[in-house]
TIVOSE-750625 format. One record per residue: residue in one letter; x, y, z of N, C-alpha, C in turn. Coordinates in steps of 0.2 Angstrom, whole numbers, padded with zeros to 4 digits, always signed. Layout:
<kolgus>
aXYZXYZXYZ...
</kolgus>
This chain:
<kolgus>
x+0413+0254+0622+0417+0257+0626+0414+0258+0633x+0419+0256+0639+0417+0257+0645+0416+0264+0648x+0411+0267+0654+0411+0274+0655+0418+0275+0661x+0421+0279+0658+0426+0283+0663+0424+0290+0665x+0425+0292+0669+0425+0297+0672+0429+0302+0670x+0437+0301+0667+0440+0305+0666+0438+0307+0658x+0434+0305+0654+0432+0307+0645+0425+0310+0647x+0427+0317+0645+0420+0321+0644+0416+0321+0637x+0419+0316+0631+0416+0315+0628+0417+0306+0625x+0413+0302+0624+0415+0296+0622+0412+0292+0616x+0412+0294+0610+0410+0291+0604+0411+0283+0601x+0405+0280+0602+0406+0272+0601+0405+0270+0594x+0410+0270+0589+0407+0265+0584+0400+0270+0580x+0400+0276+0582+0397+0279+0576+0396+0279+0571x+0390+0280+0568+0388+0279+0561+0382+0283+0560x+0384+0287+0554+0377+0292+0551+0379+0293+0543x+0372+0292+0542+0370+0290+0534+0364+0295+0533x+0365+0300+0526+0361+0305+0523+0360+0300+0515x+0352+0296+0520+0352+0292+0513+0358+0284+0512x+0358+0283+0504+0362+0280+0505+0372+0281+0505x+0371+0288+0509+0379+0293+0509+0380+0291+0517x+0386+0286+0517+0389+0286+0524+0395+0291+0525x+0392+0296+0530+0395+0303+0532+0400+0301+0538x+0399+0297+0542+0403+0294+0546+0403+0287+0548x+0408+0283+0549+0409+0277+0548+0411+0272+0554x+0408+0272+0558+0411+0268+0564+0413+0271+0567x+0412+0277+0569+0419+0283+0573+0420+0280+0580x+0427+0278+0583+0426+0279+0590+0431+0282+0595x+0427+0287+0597+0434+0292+0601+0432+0292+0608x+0437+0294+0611+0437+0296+0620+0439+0303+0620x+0437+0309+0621+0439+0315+0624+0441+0316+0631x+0445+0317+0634+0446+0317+0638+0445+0325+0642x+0442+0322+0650+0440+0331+0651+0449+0336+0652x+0447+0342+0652+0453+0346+0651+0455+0346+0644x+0453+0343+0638+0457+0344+0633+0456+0346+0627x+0460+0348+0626+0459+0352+0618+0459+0348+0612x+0454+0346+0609+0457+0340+0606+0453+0343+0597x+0457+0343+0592+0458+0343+0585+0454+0337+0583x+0449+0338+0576+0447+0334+0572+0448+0339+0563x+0455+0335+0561+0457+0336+0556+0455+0332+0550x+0453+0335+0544+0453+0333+0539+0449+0338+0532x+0450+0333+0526+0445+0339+0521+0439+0339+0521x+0437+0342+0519+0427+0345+0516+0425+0337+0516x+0420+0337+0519+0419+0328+0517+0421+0323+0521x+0423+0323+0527+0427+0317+0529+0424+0316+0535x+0418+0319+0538+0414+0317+0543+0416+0324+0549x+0417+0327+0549+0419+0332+0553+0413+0336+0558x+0409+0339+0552+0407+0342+0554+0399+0340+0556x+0398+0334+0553+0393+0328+0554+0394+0326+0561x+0401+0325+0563+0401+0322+0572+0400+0326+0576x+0399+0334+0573+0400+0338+0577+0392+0342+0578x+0387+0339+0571+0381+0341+0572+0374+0335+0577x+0381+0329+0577+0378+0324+0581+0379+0325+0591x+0381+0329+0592+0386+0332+0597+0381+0336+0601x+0380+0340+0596+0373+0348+0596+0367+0344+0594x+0365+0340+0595+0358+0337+0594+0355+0340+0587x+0361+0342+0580+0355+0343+0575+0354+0336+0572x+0358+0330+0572+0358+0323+0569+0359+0320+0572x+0354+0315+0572+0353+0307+0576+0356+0301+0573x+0360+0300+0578+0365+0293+0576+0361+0288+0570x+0363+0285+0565+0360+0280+0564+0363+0274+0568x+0370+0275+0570+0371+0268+0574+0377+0270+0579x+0377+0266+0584+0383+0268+0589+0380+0274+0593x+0384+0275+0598+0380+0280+0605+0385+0286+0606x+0383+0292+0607+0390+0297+0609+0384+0298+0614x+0392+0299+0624+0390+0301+0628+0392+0307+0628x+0392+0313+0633+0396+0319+0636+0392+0321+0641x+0398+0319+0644+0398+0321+0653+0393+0315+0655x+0395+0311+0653+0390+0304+0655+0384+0303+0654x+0381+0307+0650+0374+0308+0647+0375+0306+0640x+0368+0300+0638+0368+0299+0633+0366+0305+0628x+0368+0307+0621+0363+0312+0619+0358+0313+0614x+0355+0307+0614+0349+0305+0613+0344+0304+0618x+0347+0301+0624+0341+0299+0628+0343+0303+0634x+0347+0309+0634+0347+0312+0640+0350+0320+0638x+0346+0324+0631+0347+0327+0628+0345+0334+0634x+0340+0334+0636+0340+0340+0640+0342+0341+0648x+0349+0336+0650+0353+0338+0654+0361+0338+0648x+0361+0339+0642+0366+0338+0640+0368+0348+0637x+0360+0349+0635+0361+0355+0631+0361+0362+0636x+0362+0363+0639+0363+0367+0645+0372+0368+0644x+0375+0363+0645+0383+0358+0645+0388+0363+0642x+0385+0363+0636+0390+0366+0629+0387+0373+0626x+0393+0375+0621+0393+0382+0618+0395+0380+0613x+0393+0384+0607+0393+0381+0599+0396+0387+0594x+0402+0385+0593+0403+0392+0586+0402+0386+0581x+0396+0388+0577+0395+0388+0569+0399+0388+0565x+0401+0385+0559+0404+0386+0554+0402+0393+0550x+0396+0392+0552+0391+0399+0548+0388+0402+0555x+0388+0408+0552+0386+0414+0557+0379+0413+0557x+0375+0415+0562+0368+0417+0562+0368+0423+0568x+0368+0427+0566+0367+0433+0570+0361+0436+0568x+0360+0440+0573+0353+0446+0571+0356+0452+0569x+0359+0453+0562+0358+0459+0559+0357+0465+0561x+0351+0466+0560+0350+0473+0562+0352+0474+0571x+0351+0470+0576+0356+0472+0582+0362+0475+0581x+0365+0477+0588+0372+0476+0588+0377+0473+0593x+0383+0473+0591+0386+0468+0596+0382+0465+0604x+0382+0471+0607+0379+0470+0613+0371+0468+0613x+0369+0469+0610+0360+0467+0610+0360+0459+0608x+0365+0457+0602+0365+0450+0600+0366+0447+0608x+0370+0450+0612+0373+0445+0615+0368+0445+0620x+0366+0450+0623+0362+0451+0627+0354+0448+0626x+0352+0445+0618+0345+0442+0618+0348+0435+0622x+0355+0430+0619+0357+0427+0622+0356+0423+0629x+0363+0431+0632+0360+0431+0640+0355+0429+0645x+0350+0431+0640+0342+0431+0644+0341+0425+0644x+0341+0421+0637+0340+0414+0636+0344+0409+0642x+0351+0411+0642+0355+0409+0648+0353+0410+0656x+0348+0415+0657+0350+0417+0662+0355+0422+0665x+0359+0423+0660+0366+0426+0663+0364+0434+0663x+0368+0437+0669+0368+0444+0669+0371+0447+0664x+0371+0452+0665+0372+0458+0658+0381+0460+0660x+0381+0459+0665+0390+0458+0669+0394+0455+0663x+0391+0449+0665+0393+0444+0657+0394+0446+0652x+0389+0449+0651+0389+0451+0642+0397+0457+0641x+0398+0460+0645+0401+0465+0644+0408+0463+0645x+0408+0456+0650+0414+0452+0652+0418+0447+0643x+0412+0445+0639+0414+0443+0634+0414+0445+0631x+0412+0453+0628+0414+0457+0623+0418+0458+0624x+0423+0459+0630+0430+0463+0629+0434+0457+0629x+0433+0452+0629+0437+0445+0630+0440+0443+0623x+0436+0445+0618+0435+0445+0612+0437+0450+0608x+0439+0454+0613+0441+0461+0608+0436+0464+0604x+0430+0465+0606+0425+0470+0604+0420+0475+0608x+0421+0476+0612+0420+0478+0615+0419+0488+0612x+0422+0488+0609+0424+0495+0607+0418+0496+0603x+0418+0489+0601+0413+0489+0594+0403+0487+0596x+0402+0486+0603+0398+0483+0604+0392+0485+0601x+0393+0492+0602+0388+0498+0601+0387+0498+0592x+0389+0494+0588+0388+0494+0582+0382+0489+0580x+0379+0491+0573+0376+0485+0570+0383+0480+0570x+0377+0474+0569+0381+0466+0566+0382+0466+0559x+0378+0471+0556+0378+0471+0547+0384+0474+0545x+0386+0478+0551+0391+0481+0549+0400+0480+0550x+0400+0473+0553+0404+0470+0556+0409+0468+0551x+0416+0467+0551+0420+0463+0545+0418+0454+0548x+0421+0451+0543+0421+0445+0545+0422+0441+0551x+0431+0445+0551+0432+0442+0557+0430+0444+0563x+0426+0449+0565+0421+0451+0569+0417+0447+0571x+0413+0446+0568+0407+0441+0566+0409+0436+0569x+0412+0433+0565+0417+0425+0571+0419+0425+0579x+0420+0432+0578+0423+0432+0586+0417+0434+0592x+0411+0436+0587+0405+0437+0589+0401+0430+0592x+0403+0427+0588+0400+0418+0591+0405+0416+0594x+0409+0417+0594+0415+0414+0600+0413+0416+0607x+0410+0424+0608+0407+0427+0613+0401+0424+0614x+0398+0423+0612+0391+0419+0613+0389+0413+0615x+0395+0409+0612+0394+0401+0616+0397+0403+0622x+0404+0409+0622+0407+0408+0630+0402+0410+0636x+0396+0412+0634+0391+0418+0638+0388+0412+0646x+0388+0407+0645+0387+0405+0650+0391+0397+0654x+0397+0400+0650+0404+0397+0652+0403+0391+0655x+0401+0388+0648+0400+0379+0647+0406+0376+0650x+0409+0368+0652+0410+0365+0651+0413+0362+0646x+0409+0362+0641+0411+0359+0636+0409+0363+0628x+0415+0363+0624+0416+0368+0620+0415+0363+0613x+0412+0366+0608+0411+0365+0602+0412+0368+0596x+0418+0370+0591+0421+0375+0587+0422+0371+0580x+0416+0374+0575+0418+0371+0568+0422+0376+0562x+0427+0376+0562+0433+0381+0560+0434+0387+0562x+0434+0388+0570+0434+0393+0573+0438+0399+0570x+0443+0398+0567+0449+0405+0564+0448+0405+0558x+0442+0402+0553+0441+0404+0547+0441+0412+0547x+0443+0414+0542+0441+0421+0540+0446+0428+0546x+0448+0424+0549+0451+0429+0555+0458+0433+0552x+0461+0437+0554+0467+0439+0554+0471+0437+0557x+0477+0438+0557+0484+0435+0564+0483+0435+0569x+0480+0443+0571+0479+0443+0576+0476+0443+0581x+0469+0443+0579+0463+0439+0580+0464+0433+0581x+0466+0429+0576+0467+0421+0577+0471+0420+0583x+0476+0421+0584+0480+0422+0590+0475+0425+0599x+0470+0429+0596+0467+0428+0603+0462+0425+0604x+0458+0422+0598+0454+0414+0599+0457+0410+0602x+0465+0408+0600+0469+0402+0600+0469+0403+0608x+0473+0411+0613+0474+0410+0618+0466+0411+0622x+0461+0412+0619+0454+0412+0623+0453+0403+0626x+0455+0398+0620+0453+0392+0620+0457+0388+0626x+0464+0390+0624+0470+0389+0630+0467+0391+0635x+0465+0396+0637+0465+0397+0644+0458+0393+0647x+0452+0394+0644+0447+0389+0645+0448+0380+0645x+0454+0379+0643+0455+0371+0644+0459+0371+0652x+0463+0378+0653+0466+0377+0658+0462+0380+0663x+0456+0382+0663+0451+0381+0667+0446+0376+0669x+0447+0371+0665+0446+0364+0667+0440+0363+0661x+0437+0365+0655+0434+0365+0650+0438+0358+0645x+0433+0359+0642+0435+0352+0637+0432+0355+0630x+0438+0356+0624+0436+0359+0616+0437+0355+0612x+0433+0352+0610+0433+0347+0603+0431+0354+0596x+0436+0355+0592+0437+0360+0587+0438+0356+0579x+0436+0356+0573+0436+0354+0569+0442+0359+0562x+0446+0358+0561+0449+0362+0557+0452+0357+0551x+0453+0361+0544+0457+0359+0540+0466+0363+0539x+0468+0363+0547+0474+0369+0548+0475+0365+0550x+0482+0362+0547+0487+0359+0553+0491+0363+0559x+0492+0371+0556+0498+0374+0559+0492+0377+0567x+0486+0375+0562+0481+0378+0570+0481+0372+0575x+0481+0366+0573+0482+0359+0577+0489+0361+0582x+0495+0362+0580+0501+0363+0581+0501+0366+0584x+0496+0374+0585+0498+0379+0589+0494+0376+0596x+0487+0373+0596+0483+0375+0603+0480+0367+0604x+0481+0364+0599+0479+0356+0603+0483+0352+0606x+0481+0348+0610+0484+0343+0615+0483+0337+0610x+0480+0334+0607+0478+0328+0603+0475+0329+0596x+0476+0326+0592+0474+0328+0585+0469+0320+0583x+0464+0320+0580+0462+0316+0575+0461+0316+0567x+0463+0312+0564+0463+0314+0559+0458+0309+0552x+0453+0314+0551+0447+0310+0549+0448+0310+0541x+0446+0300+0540+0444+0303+0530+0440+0298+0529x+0434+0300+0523+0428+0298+0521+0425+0293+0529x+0425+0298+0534+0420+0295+0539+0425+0291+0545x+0430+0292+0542+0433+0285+0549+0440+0291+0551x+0441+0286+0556+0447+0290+0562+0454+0285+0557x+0460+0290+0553+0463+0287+0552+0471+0288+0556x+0470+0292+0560+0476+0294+0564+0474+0297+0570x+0478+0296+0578+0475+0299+0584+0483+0298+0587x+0485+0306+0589+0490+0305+0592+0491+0312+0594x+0498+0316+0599+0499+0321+0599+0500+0324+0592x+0500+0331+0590+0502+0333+0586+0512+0334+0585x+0513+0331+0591+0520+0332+0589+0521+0324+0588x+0519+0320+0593+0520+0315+0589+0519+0311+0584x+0513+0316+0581+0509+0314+0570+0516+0316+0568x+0519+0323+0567+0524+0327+0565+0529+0324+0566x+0534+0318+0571+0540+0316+0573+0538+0309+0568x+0531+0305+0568+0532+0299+0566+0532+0300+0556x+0529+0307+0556+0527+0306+0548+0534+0312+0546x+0538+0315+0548+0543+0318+0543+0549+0316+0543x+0552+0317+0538+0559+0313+0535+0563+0318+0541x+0569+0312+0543+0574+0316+0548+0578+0314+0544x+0578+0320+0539+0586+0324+0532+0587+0329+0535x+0595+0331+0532+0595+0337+0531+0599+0340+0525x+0597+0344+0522+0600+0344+0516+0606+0351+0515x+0611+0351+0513+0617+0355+0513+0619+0354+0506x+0620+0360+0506+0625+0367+0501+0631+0369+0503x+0636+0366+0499+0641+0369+0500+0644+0376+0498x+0651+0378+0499+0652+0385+0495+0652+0385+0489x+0656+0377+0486+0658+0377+0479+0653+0376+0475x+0646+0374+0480+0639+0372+0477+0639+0365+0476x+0642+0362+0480+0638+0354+0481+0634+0353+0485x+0631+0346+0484+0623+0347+0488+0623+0338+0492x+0620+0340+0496+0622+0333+0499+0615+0331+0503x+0614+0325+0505+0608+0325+0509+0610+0320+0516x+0610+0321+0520+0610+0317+0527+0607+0314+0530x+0603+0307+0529+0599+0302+0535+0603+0303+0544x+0599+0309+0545+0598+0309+0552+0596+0305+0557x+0597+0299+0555+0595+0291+0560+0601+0288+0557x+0604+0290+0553+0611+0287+0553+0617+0288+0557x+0621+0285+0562+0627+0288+0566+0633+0292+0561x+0632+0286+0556+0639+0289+0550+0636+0295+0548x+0630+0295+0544+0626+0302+0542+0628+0309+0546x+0628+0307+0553+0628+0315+0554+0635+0315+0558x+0640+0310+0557+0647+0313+0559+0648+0317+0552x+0645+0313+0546+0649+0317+0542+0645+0322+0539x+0640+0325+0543+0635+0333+0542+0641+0335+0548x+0645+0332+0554+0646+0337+0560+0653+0339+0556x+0655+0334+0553+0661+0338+0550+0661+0341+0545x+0659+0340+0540+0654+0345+0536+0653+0352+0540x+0651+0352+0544+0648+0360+0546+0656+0362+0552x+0660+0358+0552+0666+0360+0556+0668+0364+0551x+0670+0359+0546+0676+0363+0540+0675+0369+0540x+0667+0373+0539+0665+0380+0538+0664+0380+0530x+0664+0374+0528+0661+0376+0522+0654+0375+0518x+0648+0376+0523+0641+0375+0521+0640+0383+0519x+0637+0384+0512+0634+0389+0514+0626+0388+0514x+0622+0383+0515+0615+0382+0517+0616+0376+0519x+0608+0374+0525+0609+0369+0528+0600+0369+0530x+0596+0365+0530+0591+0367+0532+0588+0359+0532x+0582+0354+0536+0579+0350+0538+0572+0350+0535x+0571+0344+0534+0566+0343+0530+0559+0345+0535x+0553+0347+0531+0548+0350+0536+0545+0345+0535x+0539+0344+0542+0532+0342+0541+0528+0344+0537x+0526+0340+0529+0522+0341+0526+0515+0336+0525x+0510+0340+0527+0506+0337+0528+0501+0332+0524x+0501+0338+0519+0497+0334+0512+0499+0328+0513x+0508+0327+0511+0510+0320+0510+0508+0317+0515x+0507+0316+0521+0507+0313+0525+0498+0310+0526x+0495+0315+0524+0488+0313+0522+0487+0308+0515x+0491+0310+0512+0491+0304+0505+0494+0298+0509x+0497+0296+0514+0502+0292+0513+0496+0287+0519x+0494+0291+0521+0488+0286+0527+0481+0286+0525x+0480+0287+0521+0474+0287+0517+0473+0285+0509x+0480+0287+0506+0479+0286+0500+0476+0290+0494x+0475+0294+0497+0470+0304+0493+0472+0310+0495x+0474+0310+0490+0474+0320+0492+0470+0325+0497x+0473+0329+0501+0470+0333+0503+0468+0340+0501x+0461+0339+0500+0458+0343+0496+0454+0349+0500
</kolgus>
Protein backbone atom coordinates (compact mmCIF):
# COMPACT_ATOMS: atom_id res chain seq x y z
CA UNK A 1 0.00 0.00 0.00
CA UNK A 2 0.96 3.56 -0.73
CA UNK A 3 1.62 6.16 2.23
CA UNK A 4 -1.28 8.66 2.56
CA UNK A 5 -1.59 11.13 4.83
CA UNK A 6 -5.07 10.87 5.49
CA UNK A 7 -4.68 6.65 7.42
CA UNK A 8 -3.41 6.86 10.71
CA UNK A 9 -3.02 3.48 10.53
CA UNK A 10 -1.89 1.27 7.49
CA UNK A 11 -1.58 -2.61 7.70
CA UNK A 12 0.07 -4.45 4.66
CA UNK A 13 -0.59 -7.94 4.00
CA UNK A 14 0.20 -9.07 7.51
CA UNK A 15 1.11 -12.03 8.80
CA UNK A 16 2.02 -13.66 12.35
CA UNK A 17 2.69 -17.08 13.22
CA UNK A 18 2.93 -18.80 16.96
CA UNK A 19 4.95 -21.71 15.58
CA UNK A 20 3.34 -23.38 13.05
CA UNK A 21 -0.35 -21.45 14.14
CA UNK A 22 -1.02 -18.71 11.57
CA UNK A 23 -2.80 -16.08 13.90
CA UNK A 24 -3.12 -13.69 11.06
CA UNK A 25 -3.15 -14.12 7.55
CA UNK A 26 -2.24 -11.44 5.14
CA UNK A 27 -4.30 -8.67 6.80
CA UNK A 28 -4.61 -5.44 5.00
CA UNK A 29 -6.16 -2.36 6.40
CA UNK A 30 -6.16 1.54 6.07
CA UNK A 31 -7.41 3.33 9.19
CA UNK A 32 -8.27 6.35 8.58
CA UNK A 33 -7.35 9.49 11.01
CA UNK A 34 -10.54 10.62 12.94
CA UNK A 35 -11.99 7.21 13.06
CA UNK A 36 -13.53 4.75 14.99
CA UNK A 37 -13.05 1.85 13.42
CA UNK A 38 -14.46 -1.85 14.77
CA UNK A 39 -12.37 -5.24 14.43
CA UNK A 40 -15.17 -7.80 14.84
CA UNK A 41 -15.01 -11.33 15.12
CA UNK A 42 -14.80 -14.67 17.67
CA UNK A 43 -11.96 -15.92 20.16
CA UNK A 44 -9.38 -16.91 17.64
CA UNK A 45 -9.82 -14.97 14.47
CA UNK A 46 -6.61 -12.64 14.65
CA UNK A 47 -7.97 -9.78 16.68
CA UNK A 48 -6.23 -9.43 19.46
CA UNK A 49 -2.89 -10.54 17.76
CA UNK A 50 -3.29 -7.33 15.39
CA UNK A 51 -3.62 -5.49 18.10
CA UNK A 52 -0.53 -6.95 20.11
CA UNK A 53 1.43 -6.16 16.95
CA UNK A 54 0.21 -2.45 16.99
CA UNK A 55 1.61 -2.12 20.90
CA UNK A 56 4.96 -3.57 20.07
CA UNK A 57 4.22 -7.02 22.06
CA UNK A 58 4.58 -9.16 18.56
CA UNK A 59 6.80 -8.69 15.60
CA UNK A 60 5.27 -9.20 12.27
CA UNK A 61 6.47 -12.32 10.71
CA UNK A 62 5.61 -10.80 7.39
CA UNK A 63 4.03 -7.63 5.96
CA UNK A 64 4.69 -3.97 7.67
CA UNK A 65 1.93 -1.94 9.92
CA UNK A 66 2.75 1.95 9.81
CA UNK A 67 0.93 4.57 12.36
CA UNK A 68 1.12 7.98 11.94
CA UNK A 69 3.72 7.19 9.29
CA UNK A 70 6.03 5.33 11.30
CA UNK A 71 7.05 2.12 10.63
CA UNK A 72 6.49 -0.10 14.10
CA UNK A 73 9.39 -1.92 13.97
CA UNK A 74 11.81 0.28 12.63
CA UNK A 75 10.51 3.46 14.13
CA UNK A 76 9.19 2.09 17.48
CA UNK A 77 10.24 4.83 19.91
CA UNK A 78 8.66 7.62 17.98
CA UNK A 79 5.56 5.45 17.82
CA UNK A 80 5.00 4.55 21.55
CA UNK A 81 4.71 7.80 23.03
CA UNK A 82 1.43 7.97 20.09
CA UNK A 83 -1.08 5.64 21.63
CA UNK A 84 -3.06 4.55 24.81
CA UNK A 85 -3.83 0.77 25.49
CA UNK A 86 -6.95 -0.63 27.33
CA UNK A 87 -5.95 -4.44 27.87
CA UNK A 88 -8.33 -7.16 27.67
CA UNK A 89 -6.81 -7.84 31.15
CA UNK A 90 -6.38 -5.48 33.72
CA UNK A 91 -2.98 -4.87 35.37
CA UNK A 92 -3.32 -2.57 38.15
CA UNK A 93 -1.37 -2.06 41.34
CA UNK A 94 -3.75 -3.62 43.80
CA UNK A 95 -2.74 -2.43 46.84
CA UNK A 96 -3.08 1.50 45.40
CA UNK A 97 -5.88 3.43 44.87
CA UNK A 98 -7.73 4.89 42.17
CA UNK A 99 -5.74 7.99 42.11
CA UNK A 100 -2.22 6.69 43.13
CA UNK A 101 -2.49 4.00 40.07
CA UNK A 102 -3.16 6.83 37.87
CA UNK A 103 -0.70 9.12 39.20
CA UNK A 104 2.36 6.28 39.05
CA UNK A 105 1.24 6.62 35.38
CA UNK A 106 1.23 10.30 35.12
CA UNK A 107 4.85 10.55 36.21
CA UNK A 108 5.75 8.06 33.56
CA UNK A 109 3.92 10.59 31.05
CA UNK A 110 5.08 13.56 32.29
CA UNK A 111 1.43 14.70 32.94
CA UNK A 112 0.51 16.90 35.76
CA UNK A 113 -1.73 15.61 38.64
CA UNK A 114 -4.43 18.39 36.97
CA UNK A 115 -4.80 15.30 34.57
CA UNK A 116 -5.22 12.71 36.85
CA UNK A 117 -8.21 14.18 38.52
CA UNK A 118 -9.42 15.49 34.94
CA UNK A 119 -9.75 11.61 34.00
CA UNK A 120 -10.96 10.15 37.10
CA UNK A 121 -13.97 12.21 36.75
CA UNK A 122 -14.31 11.61 32.97
CA UNK A 123 -14.83 8.12 33.87
CA UNK A 124 -16.95 8.32 36.72
CA UNK A 125 -14.73 7.67 39.44
CA UNK A 126 -13.81 9.99 40.89
CA UNK A 127 -15.80 9.50 44.10
CA UNK A 128 -13.95 6.44 44.20
CA UNK A 129 -10.46 7.62 43.57
CA UNK A 130 -9.63 7.46 47.19
CA UNK A 131 -10.29 3.60 47.34
CA UNK A 132 -7.95 0.61 47.09
CA UNK A 133 -7.98 -1.18 43.39
CA UNK A 134 -8.62 -4.61 45.31
CA UNK A 135 -11.60 -3.23 46.06
CA UNK A 136 -13.03 -2.10 42.92
CA UNK A 137 -16.00 -4.04 41.03
CA UNK A 138 -15.19 -5.08 37.70
CA UNK A 139 -16.47 -2.60 35.87
CA UNK A 140 -14.58 -0.20 37.82
CA UNK A 141 -11.32 -1.70 36.93
CA UNK A 142 -12.12 -1.37 33.08
CA UNK A 143 -13.03 2.02 33.49
CA UNK A 144 -9.88 2.41 35.47
CA UNK A 145 -7.65 1.58 32.26
CA UNK A 146 -9.75 3.51 30.02
CA UNK A 147 -8.56 6.38 32.40
CA UNK A 148 -5.01 5.44 32.05
CA UNK A 149 -4.37 5.22 28.35
CA UNK A 150 -6.52 8.71 28.33
CA UNK A 151 -3.88 10.34 30.82
CA UNK A 152 -1.70 11.60 28.11
CA UNK A 153 -4.28 12.19 25.41
CA UNK A 154 -2.84 10.09 22.73
CA UNK A 155 -3.68 10.41 19.21
CA UNK A 156 -4.21 7.21 18.69
CA UNK A 157 -6.34 4.73 20.75
CA UNK A 158 -6.16 1.01 21.23
CA UNK A 159 -9.32 -0.91 22.94
CA UNK A 160 -9.35 -4.77 23.34
CA UNK A 161 -13.18 -5.38 24.49
CA UNK A 162 -13.31 -2.13 26.02
CA UNK A 163 -17.13 -2.75 27.57
CA UNK A 164 -16.50 -6.31 28.78
CA UNK A 165 -17.84 -6.72 32.09
CA UNK A 166 -19.35 -3.13 32.29
CA UNK A 167 -22.96 -2.25 33.14
CA UNK A 168 -25.49 -0.19 30.75
CA UNK A 169 -24.53 2.43 32.19
CA UNK A 170 -21.08 2.61 32.28
CA UNK A 171 -20.86 1.03 28.78
CA UNK A 172 -22.79 4.07 27.65
CA UNK A 173 -20.06 6.32 29.04
CA UNK A 174 -17.10 4.42 27.48
CA UNK A 175 -19.04 4.52 24.18
CA UNK A 176 -19.70 8.40 24.64
CA UNK A 177 -15.81 8.96 26.06
CA UNK A 178 -14.70 7.20 22.53
CA UNK A 179 -17.20 9.53 20.59
CA UNK A 180 -16.07 12.47 21.78
CA UNK A 181 -12.19 11.60 21.46
CA UNK A 182 -12.78 10.78 17.65
CA UNK A 183 -14.52 13.98 17.42
CA UNK A 184 -11.53 15.55 18.76
CA UNK A 185 -9.54 14.36 15.95
CA UNK A 186 -8.24 10.92 17.71
CA UNK A 187 -8.29 7.71 15.84
CA UNK A 188 -9.72 4.22 17.97
CA UNK A 189 -9.26 0.92 16.50
CA UNK A 190 -11.48 -1.35 19.19
CA UNK A 191 -11.68 -4.94 19.03
CA UNK A 192 -15.15 -6.55 20.04
CA UNK A 193 -17.11 -9.68 19.68
CA UNK A 194 -20.65 -7.13 20.11
CA UNK A 195 -22.18 -6.26 17.13
CA UNK A 196 -24.76 -4.00 18.89
CA UNK A 197 -21.30 -2.14 20.20
CA UNK A 198 -20.14 -1.85 16.39
CA UNK A 199 -23.63 -0.31 15.65
CA UNK A 200 -23.79 1.97 18.44
CA UNK A 201 -20.00 3.95 18.15
CA UNK A 202 -18.17 2.77 15.11
CA UNK A 203 -17.77 4.61 11.79
CA UNK A 204 -16.35 1.25 9.87
CA UNK A 205 -16.45 -2.30 10.91
CA UNK A 206 -14.09 -5.24 10.00
CA UNK A 207 -14.95 -8.35 10.20
CA UNK A 208 -12.06 -10.99 10.95
CA UNK A 209 -12.08 -14.94 10.77
CA UNK A 210 -9.14 -17.48 11.35
CA UNK A 211 -6.77 -14.49 10.44
CA UNK A 212 -7.98 -12.76 7.31
CA UNK A 213 -10.33 -9.51 6.76
CA UNK A 214 -13.65 -11.14 5.61
CA UNK A 215 -15.82 -8.16 5.44
CA UNK A 216 -15.07 -4.10 5.57
CA UNK A 217 -17.93 -1.65 5.39
CA UNK A 218 -20.03 0.79 7.41
CA UNK A 219 -22.03 -0.90 9.97
CA UNK A 220 -25.20 0.12 8.48
CA UNK A 221 -24.03 -0.90 5.28
CA UNK A 222 -22.97 -4.79 6.70
CA UNK A 223 -26.60 -4.68 8.24
CA UNK A 224 -28.60 -3.27 4.82
CA UNK A 225 -26.45 -5.70 2.53
CA UNK A 226 -26.86 -8.96 4.80
CA UNK A 227 -30.66 -8.80 6.30
CA UNK A 228 -33.76 -10.02 4.60
CA UNK A 229 -36.22 -7.04 3.56
CA UNK A 230 -39.51 -9.23 4.85
CA UNK A 231 -41.99 -8.42 6.82
CA UNK A 232 -43.98 -10.69 8.32
CA UNK A 233 -47.98 -10.18 9.32
CA UNK A 234 -50.69 -11.63 11.61
CA UNK A 235 -53.82 -11.28 10.85
CA UNK A 236 -57.12 -10.83 13.30
CA UNK A 237 -58.34 -14.23 12.14
CA UNK A 238 -54.71 -15.50 12.55
CA UNK A 239 -53.35 -15.74 9.09
CA UNK A 240 -49.80 -15.27 8.56
CA UNK A 241 -48.31 -14.02 5.51
CA UNK A 242 -44.68 -12.96 4.58
CA UNK A 243 -43.93 -9.89 2.25
CA UNK A 244 -40.54 -9.41 -0.06
CA UNK A 245 -40.03 -5.89 0.58
CA UNK A 246 -38.03 -5.51 -2.83
CA UNK A 247 -41.12 -6.48 -4.46
CA UNK A 248 -43.58 -3.55 -5.98
CA UNK A 249 -46.59 -6.12 -5.86
CA UNK A 250 -45.35 -7.30 -2.18
CA UNK A 251 -45.80 -4.23 -0.48
CA UNK A 252 -49.00 -2.84 -2.38
CA UNK A 253 -50.34 -5.90 -1.00
CA UNK A 254 -48.77 -5.46 2.76
CA UNK A 255 -50.18 -1.44 2.04
CA UNK A 256 -53.43 -2.81 1.64
CA UNK A 257 -53.26 -5.24 3.98
CA UNK A 258 -52.41 -2.70 6.75
CA UNK A 259 -55.45 -0.31 5.03
CA UNK A 260 -58.13 -2.85 5.80
CA UNK A 261 -57.22 -2.65 9.58
CA UNK A 262 -56.92 -6.10 9.93
CA UNK A 263 -53.31 -6.86 11.12
CA UNK A 264 -53.14 -7.64 14.39
CA UNK A 265 -48.97 -8.01 14.17
CA UNK A 266 -46.57 -6.90 11.81
CA UNK A 267 -42.87 -6.81 12.51
CA UNK A 268 -39.49 -6.82 9.96
CA UNK A 269 -36.99 -9.20 9.91
CA UNK A 270 -33.78 -8.12 11.97
CA UNK A 271 -30.16 -8.11 11.42
CA UNK A 272 -28.81 -11.46 12.62
CA UNK A 273 -25.59 -11.69 12.79
CA UNK A 274 -24.45 -15.08 13.67
CA UNK A 275 -26.24 -15.82 10.28
CA UNK A 276 -24.52 -13.61 8.53
CA UNK A 277 -21.12 -14.63 9.94
CA UNK A 278 -22.01 -18.31 8.86
CA UNK A 279 -22.95 -17.09 5.51
CA UNK A 280 -19.47 -15.25 4.75
CA UNK A 281 -17.28 -17.42 6.36
CA UNK A 282 -18.88 -20.56 6.46
CA UNK A 283 -18.68 -21.27 10.67
CA UNK A 284 -20.37 -20.37 13.38
CA UNK A 285 -19.82 -17.68 15.61
CA UNK A 286 -18.53 -18.92 18.59
Amino acid sequence: MSFDPDNAIVIDRLRVHYGDFVAVDGLSLEIRRGELFGLLGPNGAGKSTTIRVLIGQRRPTAGSVRVLGYDVVQDWAAIKPCFGYVPDRENHFEEFTGRQNLEFFADLYAVSRTRVSECLKLVELDDAAHLPVRGYSLGMRRKLLLARALLHEPPVLYLDEPTANLDIHSAGVVRRILRERVASGATILLTTHDMEEVEAICDRVGIMCRGRLVALDTPLALKTAHTERRADAETLRGERFVFDLDDVGERQRLAELIRSGNIATLRTREFNFHATFLKLTGQNFD
